[in-house]
C-alpha positions as CSV (number, residue, x, y, z in Angstrom):
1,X,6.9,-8.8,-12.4
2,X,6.3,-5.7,-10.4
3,X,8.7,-3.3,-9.5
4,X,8.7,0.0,-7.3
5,X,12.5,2.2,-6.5
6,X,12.6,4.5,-4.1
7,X,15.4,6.2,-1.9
8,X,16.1,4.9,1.5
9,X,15.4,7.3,4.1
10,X,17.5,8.1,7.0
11,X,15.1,7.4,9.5
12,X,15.3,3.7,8.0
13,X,19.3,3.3,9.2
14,X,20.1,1.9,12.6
15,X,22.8,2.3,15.0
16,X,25.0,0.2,13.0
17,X,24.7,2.4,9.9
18,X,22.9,0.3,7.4
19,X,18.9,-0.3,6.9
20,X,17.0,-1.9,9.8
21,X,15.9,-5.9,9.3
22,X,12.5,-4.3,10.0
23,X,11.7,-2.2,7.4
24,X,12.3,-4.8,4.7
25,X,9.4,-6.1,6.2
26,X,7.6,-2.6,5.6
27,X,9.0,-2.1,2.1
28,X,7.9,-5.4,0.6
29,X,4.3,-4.5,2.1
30,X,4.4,-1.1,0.3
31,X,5.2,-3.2,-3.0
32,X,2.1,-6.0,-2.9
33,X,0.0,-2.3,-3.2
34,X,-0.7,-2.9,-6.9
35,X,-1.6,-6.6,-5.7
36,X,-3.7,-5.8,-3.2
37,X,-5.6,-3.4,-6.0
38,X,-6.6,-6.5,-7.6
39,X,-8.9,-7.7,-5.2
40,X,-10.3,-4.1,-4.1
41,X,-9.1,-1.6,-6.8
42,X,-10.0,1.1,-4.7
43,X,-8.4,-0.1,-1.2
44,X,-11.4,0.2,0.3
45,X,-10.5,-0.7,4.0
46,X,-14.2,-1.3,4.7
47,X,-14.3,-4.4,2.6
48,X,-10.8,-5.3,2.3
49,X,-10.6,-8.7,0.9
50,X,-7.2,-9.9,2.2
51,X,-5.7,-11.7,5.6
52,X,-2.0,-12.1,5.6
53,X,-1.1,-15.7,7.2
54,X,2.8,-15.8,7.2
55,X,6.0,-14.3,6.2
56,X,9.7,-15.5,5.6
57,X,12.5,-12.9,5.0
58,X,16.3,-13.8,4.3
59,X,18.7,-11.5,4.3
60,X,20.7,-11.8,2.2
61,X,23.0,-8.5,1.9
62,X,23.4,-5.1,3.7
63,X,21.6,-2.7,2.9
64,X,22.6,1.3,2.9
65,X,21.2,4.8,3.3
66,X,22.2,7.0,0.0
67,X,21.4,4.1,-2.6
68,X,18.7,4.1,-4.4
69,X,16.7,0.2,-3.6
70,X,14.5,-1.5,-6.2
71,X,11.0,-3.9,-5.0
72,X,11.0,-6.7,-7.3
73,X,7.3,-8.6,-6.6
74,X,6.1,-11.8,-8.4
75,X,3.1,-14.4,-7.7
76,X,4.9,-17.3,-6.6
77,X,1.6,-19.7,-6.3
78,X,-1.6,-19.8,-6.6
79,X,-4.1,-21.6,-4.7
80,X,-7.8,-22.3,-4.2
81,X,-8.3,-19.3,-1.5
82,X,-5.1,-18.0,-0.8
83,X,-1.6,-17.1,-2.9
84,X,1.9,-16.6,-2.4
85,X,4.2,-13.2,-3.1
86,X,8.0,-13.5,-3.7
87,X,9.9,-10.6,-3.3
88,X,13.1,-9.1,-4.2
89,X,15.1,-6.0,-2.7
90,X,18.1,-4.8,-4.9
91,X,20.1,-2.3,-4.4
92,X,23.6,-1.5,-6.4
93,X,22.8,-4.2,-8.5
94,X,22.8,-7.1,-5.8
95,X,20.0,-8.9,-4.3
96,X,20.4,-8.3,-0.5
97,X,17.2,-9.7,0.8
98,X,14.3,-12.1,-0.3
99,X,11.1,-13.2,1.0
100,X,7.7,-14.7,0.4
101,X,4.5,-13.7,2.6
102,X,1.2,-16.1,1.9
103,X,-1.9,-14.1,1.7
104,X,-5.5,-15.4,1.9
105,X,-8.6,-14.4,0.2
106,X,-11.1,-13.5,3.6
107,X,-14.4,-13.2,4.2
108,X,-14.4,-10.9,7.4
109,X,-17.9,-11.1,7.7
110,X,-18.4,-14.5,7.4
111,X,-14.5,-15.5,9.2
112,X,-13.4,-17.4,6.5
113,X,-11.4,-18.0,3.5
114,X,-13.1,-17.6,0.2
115,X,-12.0,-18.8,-3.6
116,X,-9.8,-16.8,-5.7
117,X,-11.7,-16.6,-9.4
118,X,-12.2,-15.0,-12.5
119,X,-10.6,-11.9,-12.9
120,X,-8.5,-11.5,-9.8
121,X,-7.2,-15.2,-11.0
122,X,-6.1,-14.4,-14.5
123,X,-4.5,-11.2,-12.7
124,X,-2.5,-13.1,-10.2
125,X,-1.6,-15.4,-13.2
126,X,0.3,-12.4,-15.2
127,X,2.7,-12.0,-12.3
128,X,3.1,-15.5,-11.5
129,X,7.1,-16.2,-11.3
130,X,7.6,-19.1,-13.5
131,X,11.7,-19.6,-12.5
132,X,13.7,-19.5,-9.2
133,X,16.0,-16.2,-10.2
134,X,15.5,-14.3,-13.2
Protein backbone atom coordinates (compact mmCIF):
# COMPACT_ATOMS: atom_id res chain seq x y z
CA UNK A 1 0.00 0.00 0.00
CA UNK A 2 0.80 3.54 -0.69
CA UNK A 3 0.03 6.40 1.25
CA UNK A 4 0.36 10.35 0.86
CA UNK A 5 -1.41 13.06 3.94
CA UNK A 6 -1.65 16.29 3.22
CA UNK A 7 -3.85 19.25 4.58
CA UNK A 8 -6.97 20.28 2.77
CA UNK A 9 -6.84 23.61 1.41
CA UNK A 10 -9.40 26.15 1.49
CA UNK A 11 -9.74 26.66 -2.02
CA UNK A 12 -10.88 22.88 -1.95
CA UNK A 13 -14.25 23.76 0.26
CA UNK A 14 -17.47 24.63 -1.48
CA UNK A 15 -20.39 26.64 -0.76
CA UNK A 16 -21.65 24.11 1.58
CA UNK A 17 -18.55 24.09 3.74
CA UNK A 18 -17.08 20.73 3.20
CA UNK A 19 -14.53 19.39 0.32
CA UNK A 20 -15.83 19.51 -3.30
CA UNK A 21 -16.82 15.83 -4.95
CA UNK A 22 -14.33 17.10 -7.53
CA UNK A 23 -11.19 17.21 -6.02
CA UNK A 24 -11.39 13.64 -4.68
CA UNK A 25 -11.05 13.02 -8.15
CA UNK A 26 -7.76 15.33 -8.16
CA UNK A 27 -6.38 13.96 -4.88
CA UNK A 28 -6.46 10.27 -5.83
CA UNK A 29 -4.63 11.34 -9.25
CA UNK A 30 -1.90 13.09 -7.11
CA UNK A 31 -1.59 9.63 -5.16
CA UNK A 32 -1.03 7.02 -8.35
CA UNK A 33 2.29 9.61 -8.76
CA UNK A 34 4.60 6.88 -7.35
CA UNK A 35 2.63 4.48 -9.73
CA UNK A 36 2.83 6.23 -12.56
CA UNK A 37 6.91 6.38 -11.68
CA UNK A 38 6.91 2.78 -12.42
CA UNK A 39 6.33 2.90 -15.87
CA UNK A 40 8.46 6.23 -16.58
CA UNK A 41 10.56 6.92 -13.45
CA UNK A 42 11.23 10.22 -14.60
CA UNK A 43 7.55 11.40 -15.74
CA UNK A 44 8.75 12.08 -18.86
CA UNK A 45 5.48 13.54 -20.55
CA UNK A 46 7.19 12.98 -23.91
CA UNK A 47 6.87 9.28 -23.62
CA UNK A 48 4.40 8.74 -21.06
CA UNK A 49 3.33 5.24 -21.08
CA UNK A 50 -0.18 5.49 -19.58
CA UNK A 51 -3.96 6.15 -20.89
CA UNK A 52 -6.54 6.33 -18.19
CA UNK A 53 -9.91 4.35 -19.39
CA UNK A 54 -12.44 4.80 -16.44
CA UNK A 55 -13.10 5.86 -12.98
CA UNK A 56 -15.66 5.08 -10.14
CA UNK A 57 -15.82 7.25 -6.95
CA UNK A 58 -18.21 6.66 -3.87
CA UNK A 59 -18.58 8.78 -1.43
CA UNK A 60 -18.76 7.67 1.24
CA UNK A 61 -18.40 10.50 4.06
CA UNK A 62 -17.95 14.32 4.30
CA UNK A 63 -15.13 15.65 4.07
CA UNK A 64 -13.73 18.95 5.90
CA UNK A 65 -11.30 21.85 5.56
CA UNK A 66 -8.85 21.96 8.91
CA UNK A 67 -8.27 18.01 9.02
CA UNK A 68 -5.58 16.64 7.94
CA UNK A 69 -6.73 13.62 4.94
CA UNK A 70 -4.69 10.50 4.28
CA UNK A 71 -4.44 8.74 0.19
CA UNK A 72 -4.51 5.18 0.80
CA UNK A 73 -3.54 3.52 -2.96
CA UNK A 74 -3.31 -0.24 -3.76
CA UNK A 75 -3.20 -2.38 -7.18
CA UNK A 76 -6.42 -3.86 -7.28
CA UNK A 77 -5.74 -6.09 -10.55
CA UNK A 78 -3.55 -6.80 -12.87
CA UNK A 79 -4.06 -7.51 -16.39
CA UNK A 80 -2.34 -8.28 -19.70
CA UNK A 81 -2.02 -4.40 -20.82
CA UNK A 82 -3.88 -2.49 -18.41
CA UNK A 83 -4.34 -2.53 -14.28
CA UNK A 84 -6.61 -1.34 -11.73
CA UNK A 85 -5.95 1.32 -8.67
CA UNK A 86 -8.16 1.25 -5.56
CA UNK A 87 -8.11 4.12 -3.50
CA UNK A 88 -8.84 5.21 -0.13
CA UNK A 89 -9.42 8.87 1.37
CA UNK A 90 -9.40 9.02 5.30
CA UNK A 91 -9.69 11.64 7.31
CA UNK A 92 -10.37 11.63 11.33
CA UNK A 93 -9.94 8.12 11.15
CA UNK A 94 -13.05 7.22 8.84
CA UNK A 95 -13.04 6.26 5.29
CA UNK A 96 -15.19 8.90 3.52
CA UNK A 97 -14.66 8.08 -0.05
CA UNK A 98 -13.43 5.21 -2.30
CA UNK A 99 -12.69 4.53 -5.80
CA UNK A 100 -10.99 2.60 -8.44
CA UNK A 101 -9.71 4.14 -11.88
CA UNK A 102 -8.52 1.38 -14.68
CA UNK A 103 -5.36 2.52 -16.40
CA UNK A 104 -3.88 1.07 -19.55
CA UNK A 105 -0.41 0.46 -20.67
CA UNK A 106 -0.39 2.81 -24.33
CA UNK A 107 1.54 2.93 -27.07
CA UNK A 108 0.83 6.63 -28.38
CA UNK A 109 2.80 6.18 -31.21
CA UNK A 110 1.47 3.16 -32.40
CA UNK A 111 -2.51 3.86 -30.81
CA UNK A 112 -2.59 0.95 -28.91
CA UNK A 113 -2.39 -0.97 -25.76
CA UNK A 114 0.84 -2.68 -25.05
CA UNK A 115 1.70 -5.70 -22.32
CA UNK A 116 2.59 -4.93 -18.78
CA UNK A 117 6.08 -7.13 -18.07
CA UNK A 118 9.01 -7.63 -16.23
CA UNK A 119 9.76 -5.16 -13.87
CA UNK A 120 6.87 -2.80 -14.02
CA UNK A 121 4.85 -6.30 -13.30
CA UNK A 122 6.66 -7.43 -10.23
CA UNK A 123 6.24 -3.62 -9.15
CA UNK A 124 2.48 -3.50 -9.56
CA UNK A 125 2.46 -6.96 -7.83
CA UNK A 126 3.99 -5.34 -4.30
CA UNK A 127 0.99 -3.11 -4.07
CA UNK A 128 -1.50 -5.49 -5.26
CA UNK A 129 -4.45 -5.38 -2.51
CA UNK A 130 -5.07 -8.94 -1.62
CA UNK A 131 -8.46 -8.21 0.75
CA UNK A 132 -11.60 -5.96 0.36
CA UNK A 133 -10.78 -3.52 3.63
CA UNK A 134 -7.72 -3.74 5.61
Amino acid sequence: MLTDTFNVRFYETDALRHVSNTVVVGWFETAREPIFKFFTPTLDLDNWPLILASYKVDFLKQLFYGQPVTIKTWVSRIGKSSFDVYQEVWQRDECCASGSTTMVHFDYQAQRSCPIEGEIKQQLETHLKETEHE
